[in-house]
C-alpha positions as CSV (number, residue, x, y, z in Angstrom):
1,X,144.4,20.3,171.8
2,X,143.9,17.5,169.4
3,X,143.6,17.0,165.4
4,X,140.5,18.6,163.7
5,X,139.3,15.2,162.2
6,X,135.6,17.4,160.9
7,X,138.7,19.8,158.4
8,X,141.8,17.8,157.8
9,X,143.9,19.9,156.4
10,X,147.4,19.0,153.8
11,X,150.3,20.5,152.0
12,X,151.9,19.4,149.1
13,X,155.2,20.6,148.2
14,X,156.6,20.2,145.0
15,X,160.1,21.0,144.4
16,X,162.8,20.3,141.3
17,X,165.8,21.5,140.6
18,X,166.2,24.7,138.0
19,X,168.9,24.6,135.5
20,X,171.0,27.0,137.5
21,X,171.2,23.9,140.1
22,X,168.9,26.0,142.8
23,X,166.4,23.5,144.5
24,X,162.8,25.7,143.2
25,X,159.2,24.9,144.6
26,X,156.6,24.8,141.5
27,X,153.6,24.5,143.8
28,X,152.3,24.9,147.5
29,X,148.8,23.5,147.9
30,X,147.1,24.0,151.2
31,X,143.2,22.3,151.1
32,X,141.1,20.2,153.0
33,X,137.7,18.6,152.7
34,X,135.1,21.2,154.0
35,X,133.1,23.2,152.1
36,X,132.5,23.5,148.2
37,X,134.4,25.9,145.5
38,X,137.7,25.0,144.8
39,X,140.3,25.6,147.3
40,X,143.3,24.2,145.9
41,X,145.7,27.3,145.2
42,X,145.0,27.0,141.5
43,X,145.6,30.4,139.9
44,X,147.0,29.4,137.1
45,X,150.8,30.5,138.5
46,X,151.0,26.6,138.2
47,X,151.3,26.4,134.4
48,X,147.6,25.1,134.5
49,X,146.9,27.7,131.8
50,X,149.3,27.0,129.5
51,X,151.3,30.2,130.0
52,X,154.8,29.3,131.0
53,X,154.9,27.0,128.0
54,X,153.7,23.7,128.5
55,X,151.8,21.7,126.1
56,X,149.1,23.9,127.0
57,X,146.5,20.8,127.0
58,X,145.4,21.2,131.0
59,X,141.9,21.2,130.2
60,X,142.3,17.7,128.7
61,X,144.6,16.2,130.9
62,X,142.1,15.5,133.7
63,X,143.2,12.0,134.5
64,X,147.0,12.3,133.9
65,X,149.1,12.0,137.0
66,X,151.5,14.0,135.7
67,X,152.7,17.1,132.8
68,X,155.6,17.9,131.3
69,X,156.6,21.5,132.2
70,X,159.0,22.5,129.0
71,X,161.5,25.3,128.9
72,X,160.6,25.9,125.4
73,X,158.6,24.2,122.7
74,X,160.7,25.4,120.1
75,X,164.7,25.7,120.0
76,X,168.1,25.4,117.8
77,X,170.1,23.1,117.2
78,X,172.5,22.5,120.1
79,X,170.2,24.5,122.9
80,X,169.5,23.2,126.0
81,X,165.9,22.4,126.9
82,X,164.7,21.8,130.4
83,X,161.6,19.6,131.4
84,X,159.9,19.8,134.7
85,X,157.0,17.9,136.1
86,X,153.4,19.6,137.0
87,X,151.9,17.2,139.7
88,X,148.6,16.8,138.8
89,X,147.3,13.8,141.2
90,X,144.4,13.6,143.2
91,X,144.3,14.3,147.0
92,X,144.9,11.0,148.5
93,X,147.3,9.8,145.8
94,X,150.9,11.0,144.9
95,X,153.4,10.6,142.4
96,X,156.1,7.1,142.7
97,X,157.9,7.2,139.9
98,X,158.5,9.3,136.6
99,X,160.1,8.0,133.5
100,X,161.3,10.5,130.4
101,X,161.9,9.3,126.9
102,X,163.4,12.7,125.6
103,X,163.0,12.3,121.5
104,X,166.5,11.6,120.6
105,X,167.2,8.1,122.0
106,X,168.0,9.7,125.3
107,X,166.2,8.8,128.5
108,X,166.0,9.4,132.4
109,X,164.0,9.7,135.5
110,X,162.8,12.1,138.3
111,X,161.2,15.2,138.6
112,X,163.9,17.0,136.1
113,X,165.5,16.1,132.7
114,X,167.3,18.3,130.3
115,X,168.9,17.6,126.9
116,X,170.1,19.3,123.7
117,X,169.1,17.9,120.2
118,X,171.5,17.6,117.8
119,X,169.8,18.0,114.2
120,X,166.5,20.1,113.1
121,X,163.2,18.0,113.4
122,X,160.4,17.7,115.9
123,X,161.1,15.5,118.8
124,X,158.5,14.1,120.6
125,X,159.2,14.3,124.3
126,X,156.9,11.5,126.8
127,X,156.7,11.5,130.7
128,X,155.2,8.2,132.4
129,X,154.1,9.0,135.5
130,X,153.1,6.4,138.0
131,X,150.9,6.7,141.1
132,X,150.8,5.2,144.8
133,X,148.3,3.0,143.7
134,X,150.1,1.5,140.8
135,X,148.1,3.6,138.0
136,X,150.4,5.3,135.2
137,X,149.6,8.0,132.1
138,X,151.7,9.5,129.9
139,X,151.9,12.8,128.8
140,X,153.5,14.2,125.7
141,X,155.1,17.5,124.5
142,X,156.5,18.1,121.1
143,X,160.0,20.0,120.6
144,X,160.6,21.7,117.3
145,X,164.5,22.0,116.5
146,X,165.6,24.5,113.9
């Protein structure tokens, strides 16, 4: 038996690392290029609708390659906050590299970055997210420390 080449099909795996260190997978997509409606797993247990606490601004975000994926939105001072990333490419492309500037002159990379903020304010948090093809967005999320 060969490959069906007329209904390819794909899986994308998404996985990141929850704050109790426990590798997590944040989404399983299973699609391929037959037939119309939309067959991409999106039910909104991705975040896409804003429940679990993200910026909430999916409908917007249609050519970011990337969202942040906040713990919380609003903390206190000295609490840890968590920030994941939603993969939101386009079949065909995929996510190289991801860049975080947390706020409060702290920084990283990958698909996970945590930090705690040290004084009351609103910190701006931004992900870069660059593609395959050598395309990058960023996406913000603001943190409000009391």
């Amino acid at each position: 038996m060969g490959a069906d080449l007329e209904n390819p099909q794909s899986v994308r795996l998404n996985f990141w690392q929850g704050a109790s260190g426990a590798v997590e997978i944040d989404r399983i997509t299973i699609g391929g290029s037959g037939g119309g409606g939309s067959d991409d797993g999106s039910d909104g247990s991705d975040g896409s609708d804003g429940s679990d606490g993200s910026d909430g601004d999916s409908g917007s975000s249609g050519d970011l390659i990337a969202e942040i994926d906040p713990s919380a939105t609003s903390a206190s001072v000295g609490d840890r906050v968590s920030f994941r990333v939603t993969d939101t490419t386009d079949s065909g492309s995929w996510i190289g590299s991801l860049s975080w500037s947390l706020g409060n002159g702290e920084s990283g990379s990958g698909w996970y970055a945590e930090t705690t903020y040290d004084s009351a304010g609103t910190y701006t948090v931004e992900l870069t997210a660059t593609n395959n093809e050598g395309a990058s967005t960023t996406d913000t999320v603001e943190i409000t420390v009391s």
